[in-house]
PDB file of N, CA, C and O in Angstrom:
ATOM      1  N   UNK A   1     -76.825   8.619  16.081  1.00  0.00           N
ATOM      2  CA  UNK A   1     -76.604   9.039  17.455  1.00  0.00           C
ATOM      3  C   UNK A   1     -77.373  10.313  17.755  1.00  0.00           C
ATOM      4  O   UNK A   1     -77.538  10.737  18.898  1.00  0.00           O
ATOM      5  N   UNK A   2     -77.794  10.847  16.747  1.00  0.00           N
ATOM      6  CA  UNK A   2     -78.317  12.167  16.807  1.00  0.00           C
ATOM      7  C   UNK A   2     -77.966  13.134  17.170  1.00  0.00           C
ATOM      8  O   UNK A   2     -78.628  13.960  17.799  1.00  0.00           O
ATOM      9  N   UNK A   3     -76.164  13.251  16.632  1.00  0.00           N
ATOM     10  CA  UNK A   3     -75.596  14.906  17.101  1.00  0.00           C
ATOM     11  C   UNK A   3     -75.858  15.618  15.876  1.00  0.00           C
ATOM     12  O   UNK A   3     -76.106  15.159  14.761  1.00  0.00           O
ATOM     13  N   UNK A   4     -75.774  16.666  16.214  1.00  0.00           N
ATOM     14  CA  UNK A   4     -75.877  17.726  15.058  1.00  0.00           C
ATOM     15  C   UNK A   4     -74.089  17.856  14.498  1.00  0.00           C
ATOM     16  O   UNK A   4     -73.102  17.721  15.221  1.00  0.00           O
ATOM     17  N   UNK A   5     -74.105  18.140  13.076  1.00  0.00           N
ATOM     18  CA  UNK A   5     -73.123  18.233  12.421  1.00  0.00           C
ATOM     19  C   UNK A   5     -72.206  19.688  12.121  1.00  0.00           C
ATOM     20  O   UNK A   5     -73.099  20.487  12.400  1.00  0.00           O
ATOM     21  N   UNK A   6     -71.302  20.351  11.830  1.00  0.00           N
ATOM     22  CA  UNK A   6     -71.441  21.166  11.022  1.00  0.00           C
ATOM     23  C   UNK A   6     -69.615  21.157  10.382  1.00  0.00           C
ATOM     24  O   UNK A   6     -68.582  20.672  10.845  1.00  0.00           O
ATOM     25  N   UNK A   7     -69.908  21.909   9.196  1.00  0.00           N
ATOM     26  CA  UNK A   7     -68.361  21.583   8.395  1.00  0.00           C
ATOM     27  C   UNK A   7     -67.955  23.030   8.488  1.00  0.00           C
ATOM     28  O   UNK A   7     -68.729  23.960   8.264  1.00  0.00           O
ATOM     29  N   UNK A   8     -66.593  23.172   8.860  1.00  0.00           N
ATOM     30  CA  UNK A   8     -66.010  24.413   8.111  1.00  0.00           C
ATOM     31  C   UNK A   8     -65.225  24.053   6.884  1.00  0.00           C
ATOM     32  O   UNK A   8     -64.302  23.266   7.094  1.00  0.00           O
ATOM     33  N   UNK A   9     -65.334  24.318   6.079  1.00  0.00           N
ATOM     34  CA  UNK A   9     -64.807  24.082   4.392  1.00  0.00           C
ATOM     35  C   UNK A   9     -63.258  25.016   4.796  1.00  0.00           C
ATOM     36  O   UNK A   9     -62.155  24.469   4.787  1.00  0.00           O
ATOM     37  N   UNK A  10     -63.415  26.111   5.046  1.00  0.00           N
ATOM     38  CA  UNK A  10     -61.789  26.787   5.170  1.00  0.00           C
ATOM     39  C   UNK A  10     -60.303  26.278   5.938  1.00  0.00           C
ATOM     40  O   UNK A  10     -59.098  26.499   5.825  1.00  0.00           O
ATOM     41  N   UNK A  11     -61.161  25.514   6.722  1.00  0.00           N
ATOM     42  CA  UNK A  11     -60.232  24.757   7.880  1.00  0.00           C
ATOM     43  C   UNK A  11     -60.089  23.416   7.867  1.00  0.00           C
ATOM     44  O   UNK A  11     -59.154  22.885   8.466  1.00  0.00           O
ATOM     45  N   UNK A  12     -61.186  22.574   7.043  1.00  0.00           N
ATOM     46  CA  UNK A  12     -61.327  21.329   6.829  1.00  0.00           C
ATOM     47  C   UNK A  12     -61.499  20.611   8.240  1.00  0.00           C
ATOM     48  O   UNK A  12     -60.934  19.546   8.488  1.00  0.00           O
ATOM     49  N   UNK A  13     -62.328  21.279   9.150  1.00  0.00           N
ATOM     50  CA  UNK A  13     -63.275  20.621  10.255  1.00  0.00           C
ATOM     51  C   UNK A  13     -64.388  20.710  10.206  1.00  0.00           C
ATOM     52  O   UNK A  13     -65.203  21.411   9.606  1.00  0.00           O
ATOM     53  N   UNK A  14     -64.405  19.584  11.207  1.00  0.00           N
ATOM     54  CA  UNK A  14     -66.091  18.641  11.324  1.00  0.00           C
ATOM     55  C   UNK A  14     -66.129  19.374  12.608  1.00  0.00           C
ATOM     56  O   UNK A  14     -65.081  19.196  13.229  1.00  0.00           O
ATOM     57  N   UNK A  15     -67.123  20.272  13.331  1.00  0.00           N
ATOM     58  CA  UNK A  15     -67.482  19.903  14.446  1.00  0.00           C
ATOM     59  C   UNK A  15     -68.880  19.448  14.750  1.00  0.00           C
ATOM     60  O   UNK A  15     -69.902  19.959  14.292  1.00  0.00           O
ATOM     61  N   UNK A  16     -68.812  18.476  15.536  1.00  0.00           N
ATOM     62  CA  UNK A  16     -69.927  17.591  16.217  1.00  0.00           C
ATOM     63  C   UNK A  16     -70.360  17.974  17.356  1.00  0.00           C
ATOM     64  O   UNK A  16     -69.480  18.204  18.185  1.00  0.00           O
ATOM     65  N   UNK A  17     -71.854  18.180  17.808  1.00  0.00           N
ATOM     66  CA  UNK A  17     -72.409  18.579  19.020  1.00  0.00           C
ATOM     67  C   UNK A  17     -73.353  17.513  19.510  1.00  0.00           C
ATOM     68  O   UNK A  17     -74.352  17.274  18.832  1.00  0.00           O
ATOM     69  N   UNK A  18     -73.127  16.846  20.636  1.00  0.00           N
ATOM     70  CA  UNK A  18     -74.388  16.034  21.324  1.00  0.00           C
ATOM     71  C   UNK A  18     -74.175  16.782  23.011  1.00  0.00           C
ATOM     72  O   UNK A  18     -73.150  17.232  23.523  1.00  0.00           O
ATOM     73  N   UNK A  19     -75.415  16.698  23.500  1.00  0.00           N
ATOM     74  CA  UNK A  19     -75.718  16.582  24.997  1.00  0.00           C
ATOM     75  C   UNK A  19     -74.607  17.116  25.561  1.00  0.00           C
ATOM     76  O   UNK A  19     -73.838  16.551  26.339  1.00  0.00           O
ATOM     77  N   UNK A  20     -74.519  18.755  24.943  1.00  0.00           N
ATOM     78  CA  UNK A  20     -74.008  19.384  25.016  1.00  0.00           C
ATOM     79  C   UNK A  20     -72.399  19.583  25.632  1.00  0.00           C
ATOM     80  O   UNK A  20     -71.834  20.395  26.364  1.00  0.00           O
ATOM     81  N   UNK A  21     -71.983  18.205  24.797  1.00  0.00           N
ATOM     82  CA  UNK A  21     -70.500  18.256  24.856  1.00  0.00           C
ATOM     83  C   UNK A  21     -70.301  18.684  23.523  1.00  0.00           C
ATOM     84  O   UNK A  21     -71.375  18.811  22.936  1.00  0.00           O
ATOM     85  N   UNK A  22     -68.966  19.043  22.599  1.00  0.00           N
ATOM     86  CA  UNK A  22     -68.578  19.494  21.024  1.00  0.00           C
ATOM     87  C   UNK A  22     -67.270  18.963  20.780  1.00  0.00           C
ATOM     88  O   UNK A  22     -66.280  19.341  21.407  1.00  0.00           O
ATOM     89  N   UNK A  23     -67.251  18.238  20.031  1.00  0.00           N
ATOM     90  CA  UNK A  23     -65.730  17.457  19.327  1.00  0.00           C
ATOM     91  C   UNK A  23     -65.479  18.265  18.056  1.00  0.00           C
ATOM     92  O   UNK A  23     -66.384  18.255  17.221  1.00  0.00           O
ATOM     93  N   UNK A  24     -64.278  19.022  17.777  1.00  0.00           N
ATOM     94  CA  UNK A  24     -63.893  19.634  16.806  1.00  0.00           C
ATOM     95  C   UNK A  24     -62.762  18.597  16.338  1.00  0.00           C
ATOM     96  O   UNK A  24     -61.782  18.361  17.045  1.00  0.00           O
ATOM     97  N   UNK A  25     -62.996  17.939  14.971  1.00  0.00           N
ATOM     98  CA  UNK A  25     -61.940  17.188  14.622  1.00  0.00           C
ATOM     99  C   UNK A  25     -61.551  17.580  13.040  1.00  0.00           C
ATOM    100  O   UNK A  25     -62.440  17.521  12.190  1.00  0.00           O
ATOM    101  N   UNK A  26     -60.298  17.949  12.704  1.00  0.00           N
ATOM    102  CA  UNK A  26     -59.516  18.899  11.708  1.00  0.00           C
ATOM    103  C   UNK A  26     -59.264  17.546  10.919  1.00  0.00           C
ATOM    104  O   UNK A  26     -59.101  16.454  11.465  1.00  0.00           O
ATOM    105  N   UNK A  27     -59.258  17.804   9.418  1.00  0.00           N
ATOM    106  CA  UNK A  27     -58.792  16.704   8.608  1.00  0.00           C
ATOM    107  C   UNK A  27     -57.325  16.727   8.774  1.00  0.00           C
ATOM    108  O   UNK A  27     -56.965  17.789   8.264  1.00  0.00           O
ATOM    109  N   UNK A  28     -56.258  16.073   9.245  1.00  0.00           N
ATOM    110  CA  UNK A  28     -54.926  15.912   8.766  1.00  0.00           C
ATOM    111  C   UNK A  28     -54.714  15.635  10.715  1.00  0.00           C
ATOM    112  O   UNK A  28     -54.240  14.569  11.107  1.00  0.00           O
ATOM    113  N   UNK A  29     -55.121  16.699  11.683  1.00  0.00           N
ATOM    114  CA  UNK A  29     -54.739  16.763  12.713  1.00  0.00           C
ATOM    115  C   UNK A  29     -54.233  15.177  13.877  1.00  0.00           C
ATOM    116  O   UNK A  29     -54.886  14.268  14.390  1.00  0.00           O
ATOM    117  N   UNK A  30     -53.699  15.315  13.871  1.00  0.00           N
ATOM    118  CA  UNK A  30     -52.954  14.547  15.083  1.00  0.00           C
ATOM    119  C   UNK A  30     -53.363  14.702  16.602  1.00  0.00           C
ATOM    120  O   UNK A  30     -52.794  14.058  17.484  1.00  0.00           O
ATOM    121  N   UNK A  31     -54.373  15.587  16.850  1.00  0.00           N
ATOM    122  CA  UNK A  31     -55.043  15.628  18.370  1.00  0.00           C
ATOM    123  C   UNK A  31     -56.836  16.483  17.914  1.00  0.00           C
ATOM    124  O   UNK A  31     -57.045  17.334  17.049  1.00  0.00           O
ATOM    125  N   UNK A  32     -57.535  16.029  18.587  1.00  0.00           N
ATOM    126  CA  UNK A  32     -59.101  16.740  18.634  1.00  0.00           C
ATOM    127  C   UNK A  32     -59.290  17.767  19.474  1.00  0.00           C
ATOM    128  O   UNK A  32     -58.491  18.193  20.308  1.00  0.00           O
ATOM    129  N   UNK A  33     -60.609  18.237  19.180  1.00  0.00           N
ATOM    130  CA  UNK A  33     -60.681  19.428  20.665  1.00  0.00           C
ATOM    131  C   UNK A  33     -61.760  18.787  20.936  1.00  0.00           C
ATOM    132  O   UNK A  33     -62.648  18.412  20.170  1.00  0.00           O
ATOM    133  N   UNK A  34     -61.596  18.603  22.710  1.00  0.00           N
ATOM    134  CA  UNK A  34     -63.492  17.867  23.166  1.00  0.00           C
ATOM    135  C   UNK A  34     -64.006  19.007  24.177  1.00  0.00           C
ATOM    136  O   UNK A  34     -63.479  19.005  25.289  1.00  0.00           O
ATOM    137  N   UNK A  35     -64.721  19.722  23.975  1.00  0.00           N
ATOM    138  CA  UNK A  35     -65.276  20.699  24.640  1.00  0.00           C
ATOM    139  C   UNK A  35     -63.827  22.092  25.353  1.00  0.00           C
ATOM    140  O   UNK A  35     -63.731  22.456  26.524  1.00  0.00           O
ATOM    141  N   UNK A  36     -63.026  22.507  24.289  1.00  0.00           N
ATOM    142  CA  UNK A  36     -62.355  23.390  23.921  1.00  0.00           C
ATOM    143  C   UNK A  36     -60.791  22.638  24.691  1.00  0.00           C
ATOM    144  O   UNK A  36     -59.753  23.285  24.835  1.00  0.00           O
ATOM    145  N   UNK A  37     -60.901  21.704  24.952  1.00  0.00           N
ATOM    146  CA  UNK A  37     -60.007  21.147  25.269  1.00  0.00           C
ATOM    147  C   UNK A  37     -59.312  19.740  24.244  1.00  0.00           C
ATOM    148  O   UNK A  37     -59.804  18.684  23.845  1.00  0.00           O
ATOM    149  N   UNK A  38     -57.485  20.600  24.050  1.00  0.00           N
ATOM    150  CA  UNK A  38     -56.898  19.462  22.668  1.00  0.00           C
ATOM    151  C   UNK A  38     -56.599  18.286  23.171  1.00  0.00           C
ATOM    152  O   UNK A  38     -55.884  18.495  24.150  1.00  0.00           O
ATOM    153  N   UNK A  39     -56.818  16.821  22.975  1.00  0.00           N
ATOM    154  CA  UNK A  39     -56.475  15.988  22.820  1.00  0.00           C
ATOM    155  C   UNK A  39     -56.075  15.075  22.067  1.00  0.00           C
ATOM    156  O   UNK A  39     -56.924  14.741  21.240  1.00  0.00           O
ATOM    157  N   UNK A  40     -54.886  14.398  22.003  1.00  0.00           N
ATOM    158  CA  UNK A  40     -53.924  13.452  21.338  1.00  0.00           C
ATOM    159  C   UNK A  40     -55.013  12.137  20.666  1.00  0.00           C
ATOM    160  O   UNK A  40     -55.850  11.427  21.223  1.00  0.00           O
ATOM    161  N   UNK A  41     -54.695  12.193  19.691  1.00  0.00           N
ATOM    162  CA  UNK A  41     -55.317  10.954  18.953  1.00  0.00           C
ATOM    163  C   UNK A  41     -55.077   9.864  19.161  1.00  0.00           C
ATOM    164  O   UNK A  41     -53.884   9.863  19.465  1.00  0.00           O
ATOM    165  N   UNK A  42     -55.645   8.349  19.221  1.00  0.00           N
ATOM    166  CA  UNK A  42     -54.473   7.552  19.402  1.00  0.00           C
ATOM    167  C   UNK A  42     -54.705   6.509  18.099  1.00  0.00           C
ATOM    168  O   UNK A  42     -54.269   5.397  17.799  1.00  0.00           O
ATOM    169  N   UNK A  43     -55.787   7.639  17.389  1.00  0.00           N
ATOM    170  CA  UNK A  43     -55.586   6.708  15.663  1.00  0.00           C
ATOM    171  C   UNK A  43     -55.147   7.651  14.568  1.00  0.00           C
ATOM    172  O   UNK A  43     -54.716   8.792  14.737  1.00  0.00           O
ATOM    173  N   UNK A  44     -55.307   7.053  13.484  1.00  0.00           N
ATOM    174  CA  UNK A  44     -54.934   7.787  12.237  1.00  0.00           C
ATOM    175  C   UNK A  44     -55.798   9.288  12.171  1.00  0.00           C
ATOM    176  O   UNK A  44     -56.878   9.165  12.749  1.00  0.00           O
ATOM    177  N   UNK A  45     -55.662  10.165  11.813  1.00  0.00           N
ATOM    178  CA  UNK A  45     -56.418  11.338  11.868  1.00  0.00           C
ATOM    179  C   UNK A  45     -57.509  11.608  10.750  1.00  0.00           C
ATOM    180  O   UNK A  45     -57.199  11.106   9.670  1.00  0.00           O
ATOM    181  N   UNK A  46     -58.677  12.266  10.763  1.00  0.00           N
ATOM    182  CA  UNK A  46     -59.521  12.417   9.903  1.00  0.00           C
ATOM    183  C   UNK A  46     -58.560  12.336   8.442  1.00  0.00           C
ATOM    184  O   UNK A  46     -57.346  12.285   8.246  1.00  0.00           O
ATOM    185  N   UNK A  47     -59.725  12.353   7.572  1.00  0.00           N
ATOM    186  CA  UNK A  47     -59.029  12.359   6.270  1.00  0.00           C
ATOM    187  C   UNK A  47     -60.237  12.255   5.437  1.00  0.00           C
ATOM    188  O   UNK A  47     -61.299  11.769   5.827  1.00  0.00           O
ATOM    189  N   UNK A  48     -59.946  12.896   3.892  1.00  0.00           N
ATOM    190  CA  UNK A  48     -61.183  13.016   2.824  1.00  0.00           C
ATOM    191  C   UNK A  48     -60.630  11.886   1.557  1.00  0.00           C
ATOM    192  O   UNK A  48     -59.538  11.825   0.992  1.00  0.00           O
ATOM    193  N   UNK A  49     -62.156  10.860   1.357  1.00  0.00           N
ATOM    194  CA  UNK A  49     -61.866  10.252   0.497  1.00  0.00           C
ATOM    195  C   UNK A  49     -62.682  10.731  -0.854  1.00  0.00           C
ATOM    196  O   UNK A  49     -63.911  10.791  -0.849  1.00  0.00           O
ATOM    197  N   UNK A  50     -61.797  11.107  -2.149  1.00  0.00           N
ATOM    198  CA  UNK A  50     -62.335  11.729  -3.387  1.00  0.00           C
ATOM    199  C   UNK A  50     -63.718  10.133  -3.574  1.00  0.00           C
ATOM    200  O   UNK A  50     -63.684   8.933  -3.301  1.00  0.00           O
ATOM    201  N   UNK A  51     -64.750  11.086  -4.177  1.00  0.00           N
ATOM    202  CA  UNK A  51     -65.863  10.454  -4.459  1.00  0.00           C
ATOM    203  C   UNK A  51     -66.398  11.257  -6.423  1.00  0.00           C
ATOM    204  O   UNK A  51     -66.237  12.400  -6.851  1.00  0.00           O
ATOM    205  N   UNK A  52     -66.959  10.136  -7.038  1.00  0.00           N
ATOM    206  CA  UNK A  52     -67.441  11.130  -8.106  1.00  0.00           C
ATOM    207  C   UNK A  52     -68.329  12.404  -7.659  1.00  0.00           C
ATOM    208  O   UNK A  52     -69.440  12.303  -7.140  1.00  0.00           O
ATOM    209  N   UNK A  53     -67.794  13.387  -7.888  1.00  0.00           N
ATOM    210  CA  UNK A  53     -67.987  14.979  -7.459  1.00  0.00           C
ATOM    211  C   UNK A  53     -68.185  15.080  -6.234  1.00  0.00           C
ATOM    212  O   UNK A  53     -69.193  15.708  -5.908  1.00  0.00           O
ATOM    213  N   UNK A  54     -67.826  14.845  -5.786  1.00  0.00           N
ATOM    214  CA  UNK A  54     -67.694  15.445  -4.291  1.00  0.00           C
ATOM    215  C   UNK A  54     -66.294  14.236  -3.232  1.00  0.00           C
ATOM    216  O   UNK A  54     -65.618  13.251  -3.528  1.00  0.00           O
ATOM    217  N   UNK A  55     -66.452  14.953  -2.182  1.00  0.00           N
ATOM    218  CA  UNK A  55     -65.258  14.129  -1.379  1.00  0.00           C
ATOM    219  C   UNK A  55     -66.151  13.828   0.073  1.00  0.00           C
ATOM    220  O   UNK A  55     -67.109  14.540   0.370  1.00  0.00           O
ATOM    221  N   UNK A  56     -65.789  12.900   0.763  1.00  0.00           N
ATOM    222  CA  UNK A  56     -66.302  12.276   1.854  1.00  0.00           C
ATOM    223  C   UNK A  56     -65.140  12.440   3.293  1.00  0.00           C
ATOM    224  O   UNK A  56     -63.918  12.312   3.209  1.00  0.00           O
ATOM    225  N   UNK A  57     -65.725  12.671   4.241  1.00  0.00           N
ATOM    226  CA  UNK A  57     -64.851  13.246   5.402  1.00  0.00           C
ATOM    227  C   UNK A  57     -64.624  11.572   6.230  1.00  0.00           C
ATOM    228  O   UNK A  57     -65.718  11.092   6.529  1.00  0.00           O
ATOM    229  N   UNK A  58     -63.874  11.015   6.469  1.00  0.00           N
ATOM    230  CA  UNK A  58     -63.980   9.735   7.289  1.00  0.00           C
ATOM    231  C   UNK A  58     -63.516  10.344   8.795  1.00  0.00           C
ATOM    232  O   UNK A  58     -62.773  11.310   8.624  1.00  0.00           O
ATOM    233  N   UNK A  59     -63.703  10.104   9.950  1.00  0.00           N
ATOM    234  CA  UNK A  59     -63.499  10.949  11.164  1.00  0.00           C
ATOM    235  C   UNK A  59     -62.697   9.112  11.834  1.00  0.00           C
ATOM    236  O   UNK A  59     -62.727   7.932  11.487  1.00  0.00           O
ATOM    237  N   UNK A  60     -62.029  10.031  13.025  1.00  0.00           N
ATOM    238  CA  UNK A  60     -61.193   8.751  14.173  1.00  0.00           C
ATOM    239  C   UNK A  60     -62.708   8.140  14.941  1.00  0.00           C
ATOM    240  O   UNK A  60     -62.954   8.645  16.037  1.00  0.00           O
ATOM    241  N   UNK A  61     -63.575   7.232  14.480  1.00  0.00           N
ATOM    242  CA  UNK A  61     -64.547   6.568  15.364  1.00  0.00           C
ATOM    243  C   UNK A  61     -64.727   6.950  16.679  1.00  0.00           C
ATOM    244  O   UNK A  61     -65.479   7.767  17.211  1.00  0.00           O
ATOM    245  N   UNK A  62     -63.618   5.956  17.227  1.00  0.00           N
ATOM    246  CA  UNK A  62     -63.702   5.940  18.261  1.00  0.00           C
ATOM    247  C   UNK A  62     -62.919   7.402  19.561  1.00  0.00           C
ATOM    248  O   UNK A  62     -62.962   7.704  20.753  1.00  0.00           O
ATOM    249  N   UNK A  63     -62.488   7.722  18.671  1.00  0.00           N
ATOM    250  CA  UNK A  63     -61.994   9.137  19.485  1.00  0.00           C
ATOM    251  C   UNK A  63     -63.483   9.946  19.320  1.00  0.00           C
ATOM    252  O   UNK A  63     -64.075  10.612  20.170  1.00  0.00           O
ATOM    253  N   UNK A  64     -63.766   9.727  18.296  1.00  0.00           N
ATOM    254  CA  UNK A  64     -65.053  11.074  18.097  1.00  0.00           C
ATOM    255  C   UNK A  64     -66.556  10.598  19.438  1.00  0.00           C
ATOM    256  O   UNK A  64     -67.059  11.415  20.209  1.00  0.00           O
ATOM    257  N   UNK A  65     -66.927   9.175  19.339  1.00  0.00           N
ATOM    258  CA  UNK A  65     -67.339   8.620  20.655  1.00  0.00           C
ATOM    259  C   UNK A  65     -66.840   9.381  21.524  1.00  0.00           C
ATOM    260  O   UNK A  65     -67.120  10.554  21.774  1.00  0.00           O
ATOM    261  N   UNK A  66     -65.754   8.396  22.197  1.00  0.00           N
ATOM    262  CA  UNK A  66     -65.547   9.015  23.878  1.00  0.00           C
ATOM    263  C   UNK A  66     -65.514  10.453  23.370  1.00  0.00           C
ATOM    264  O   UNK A  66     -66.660  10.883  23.495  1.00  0.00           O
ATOM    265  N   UNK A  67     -64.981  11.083  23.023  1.00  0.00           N
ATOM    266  CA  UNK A  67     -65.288  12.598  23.255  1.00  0.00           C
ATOM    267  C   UNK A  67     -66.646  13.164  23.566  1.00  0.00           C
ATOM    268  O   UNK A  67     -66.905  14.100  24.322  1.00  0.00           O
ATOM    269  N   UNK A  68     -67.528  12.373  22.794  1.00  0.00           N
ATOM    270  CA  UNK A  68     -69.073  12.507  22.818  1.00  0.00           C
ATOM    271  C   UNK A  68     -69.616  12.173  24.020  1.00  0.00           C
ATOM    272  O   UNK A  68     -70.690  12.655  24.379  1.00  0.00           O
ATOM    273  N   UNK A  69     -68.934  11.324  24.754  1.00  0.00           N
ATOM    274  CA  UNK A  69     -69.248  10.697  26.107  1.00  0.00           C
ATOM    275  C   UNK A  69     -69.730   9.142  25.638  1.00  0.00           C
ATOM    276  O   UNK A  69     -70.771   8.838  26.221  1.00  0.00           O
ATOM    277  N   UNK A  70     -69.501   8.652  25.220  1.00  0.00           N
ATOM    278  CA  UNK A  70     -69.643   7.411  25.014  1.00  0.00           C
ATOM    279  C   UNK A  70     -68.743   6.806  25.209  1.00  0.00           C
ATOM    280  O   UNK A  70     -67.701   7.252  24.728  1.00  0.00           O
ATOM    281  N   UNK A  71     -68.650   5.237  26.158  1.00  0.00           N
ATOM    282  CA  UNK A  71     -68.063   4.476  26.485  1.00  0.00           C
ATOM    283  C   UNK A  71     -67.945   3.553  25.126  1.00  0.00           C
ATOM    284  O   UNK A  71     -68.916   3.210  24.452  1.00  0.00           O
ATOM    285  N   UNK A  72     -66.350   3.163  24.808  1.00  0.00           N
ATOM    286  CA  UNK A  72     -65.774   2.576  23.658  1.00  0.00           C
ATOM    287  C   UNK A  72     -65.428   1.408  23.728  1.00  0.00           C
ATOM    288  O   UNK A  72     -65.907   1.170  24.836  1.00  0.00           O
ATOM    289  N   UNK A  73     -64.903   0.342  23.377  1.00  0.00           N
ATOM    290  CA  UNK A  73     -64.560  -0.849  23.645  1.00  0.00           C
ATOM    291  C   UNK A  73     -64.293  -1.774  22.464  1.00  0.00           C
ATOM    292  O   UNK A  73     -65.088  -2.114  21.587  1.00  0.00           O
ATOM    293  N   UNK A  74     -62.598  -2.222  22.669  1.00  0.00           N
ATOM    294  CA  UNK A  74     -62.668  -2.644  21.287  1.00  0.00           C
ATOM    295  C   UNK A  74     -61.635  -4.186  21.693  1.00  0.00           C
ATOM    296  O   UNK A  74     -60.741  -4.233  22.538  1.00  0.00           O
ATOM    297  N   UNK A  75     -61.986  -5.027  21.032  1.00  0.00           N
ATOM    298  CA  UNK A  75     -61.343  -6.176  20.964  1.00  0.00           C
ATOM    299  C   UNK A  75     -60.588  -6.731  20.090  1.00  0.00           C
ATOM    300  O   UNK A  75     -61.186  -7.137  19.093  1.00  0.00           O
ATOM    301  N   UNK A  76     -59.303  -6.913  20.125  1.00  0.00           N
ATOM    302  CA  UNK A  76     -58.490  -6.607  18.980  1.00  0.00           C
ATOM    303  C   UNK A  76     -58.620  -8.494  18.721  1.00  0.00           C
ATOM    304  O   UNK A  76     -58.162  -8.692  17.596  1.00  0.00           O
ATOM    305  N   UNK A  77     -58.927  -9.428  19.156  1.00  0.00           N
ATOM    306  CA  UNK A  77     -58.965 -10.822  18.756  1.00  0.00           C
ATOM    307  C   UNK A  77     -60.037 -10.956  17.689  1.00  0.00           C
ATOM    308  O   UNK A  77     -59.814 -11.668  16.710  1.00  0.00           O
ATOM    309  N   UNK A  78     -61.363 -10.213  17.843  1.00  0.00           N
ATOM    310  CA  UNK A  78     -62.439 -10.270  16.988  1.00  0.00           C
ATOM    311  C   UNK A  78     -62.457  -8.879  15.830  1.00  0.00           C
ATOM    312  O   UNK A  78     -63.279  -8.694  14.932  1.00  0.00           O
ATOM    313  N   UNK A  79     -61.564  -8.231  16.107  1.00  0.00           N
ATOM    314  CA  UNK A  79     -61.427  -6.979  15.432  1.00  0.00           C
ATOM    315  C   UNK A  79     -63.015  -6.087  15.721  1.00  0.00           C
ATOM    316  O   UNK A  79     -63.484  -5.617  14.684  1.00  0.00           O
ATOM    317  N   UNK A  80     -63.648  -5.892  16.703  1.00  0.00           N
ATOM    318  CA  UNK A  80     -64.991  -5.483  17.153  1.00  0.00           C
ATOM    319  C   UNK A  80     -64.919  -4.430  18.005  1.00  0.00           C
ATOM    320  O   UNK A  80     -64.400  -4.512  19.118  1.00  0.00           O
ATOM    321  N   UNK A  81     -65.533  -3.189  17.442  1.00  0.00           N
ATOM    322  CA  UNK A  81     -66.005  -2.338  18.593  1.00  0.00           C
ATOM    323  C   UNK A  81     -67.359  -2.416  19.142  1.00  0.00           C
ATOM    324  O   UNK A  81     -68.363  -2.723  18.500  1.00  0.00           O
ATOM    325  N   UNK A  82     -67.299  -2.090  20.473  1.00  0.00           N
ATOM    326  CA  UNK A  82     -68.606  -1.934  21.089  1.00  0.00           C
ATOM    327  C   UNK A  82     -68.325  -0.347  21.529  1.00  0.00           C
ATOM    328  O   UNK A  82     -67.268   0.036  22.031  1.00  0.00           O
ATOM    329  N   UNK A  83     -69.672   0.640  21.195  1.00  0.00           N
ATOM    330  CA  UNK A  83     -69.815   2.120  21.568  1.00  0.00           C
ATOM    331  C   UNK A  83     -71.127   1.952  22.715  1.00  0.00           C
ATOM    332  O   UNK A  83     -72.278   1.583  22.485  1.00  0.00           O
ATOM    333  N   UNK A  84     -70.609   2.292  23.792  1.00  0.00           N
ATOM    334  CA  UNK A  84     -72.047   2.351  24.526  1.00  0.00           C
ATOM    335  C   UNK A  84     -72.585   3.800  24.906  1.00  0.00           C
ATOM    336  O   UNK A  84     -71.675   4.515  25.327  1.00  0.00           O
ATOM    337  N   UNK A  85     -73.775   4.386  24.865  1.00  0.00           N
ATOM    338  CA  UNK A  85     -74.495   5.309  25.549  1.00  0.00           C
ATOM    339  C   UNK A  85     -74.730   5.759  26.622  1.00  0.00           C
ATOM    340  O   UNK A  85     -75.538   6.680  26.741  1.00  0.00           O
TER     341      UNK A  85
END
């Protein structure tokens, strides 16, 4: 998608920057921040999966999208998301 990334290790957030909106999403948290504003999750919350030496951040997909401004779309018969631009 081509946002820029960055981690805080002390806090265990990701924040994400595109086209100058910013999604701050906390490992454990139950709501995001999308351009300094908190919002309610309506999936499971980030979380780190242990990897040999190192650990991997998995983020809420589709919350981290729309926050980004991307239109989401998901079909629960085919189990399919569509992210549009």
């Amino acid at each position: 998608m081509g946002a820029e990334l960055v981690w805080d290790a002390k806090t265990s957030t990701a924040t994400i920057m595109l086209g100058g909106r910013t999604v701050d999403v906390t490992v454990g948290a139950k709501t995001i921040r999308v351009d300094g504003k908190t919002v309610p999750l309506k999936a499971d919350p980030a979380y780190l999966q242990p990897f040999v030496g190192e650990s991997k951040t998995y983020l809420p997909l589709a919350a981290l999208s729309e926050g980004l401004g991307f239109q989401v779309e998901y079909r629960h018969e085919k189990r399919i998301a569509f992210i549009n631009g």
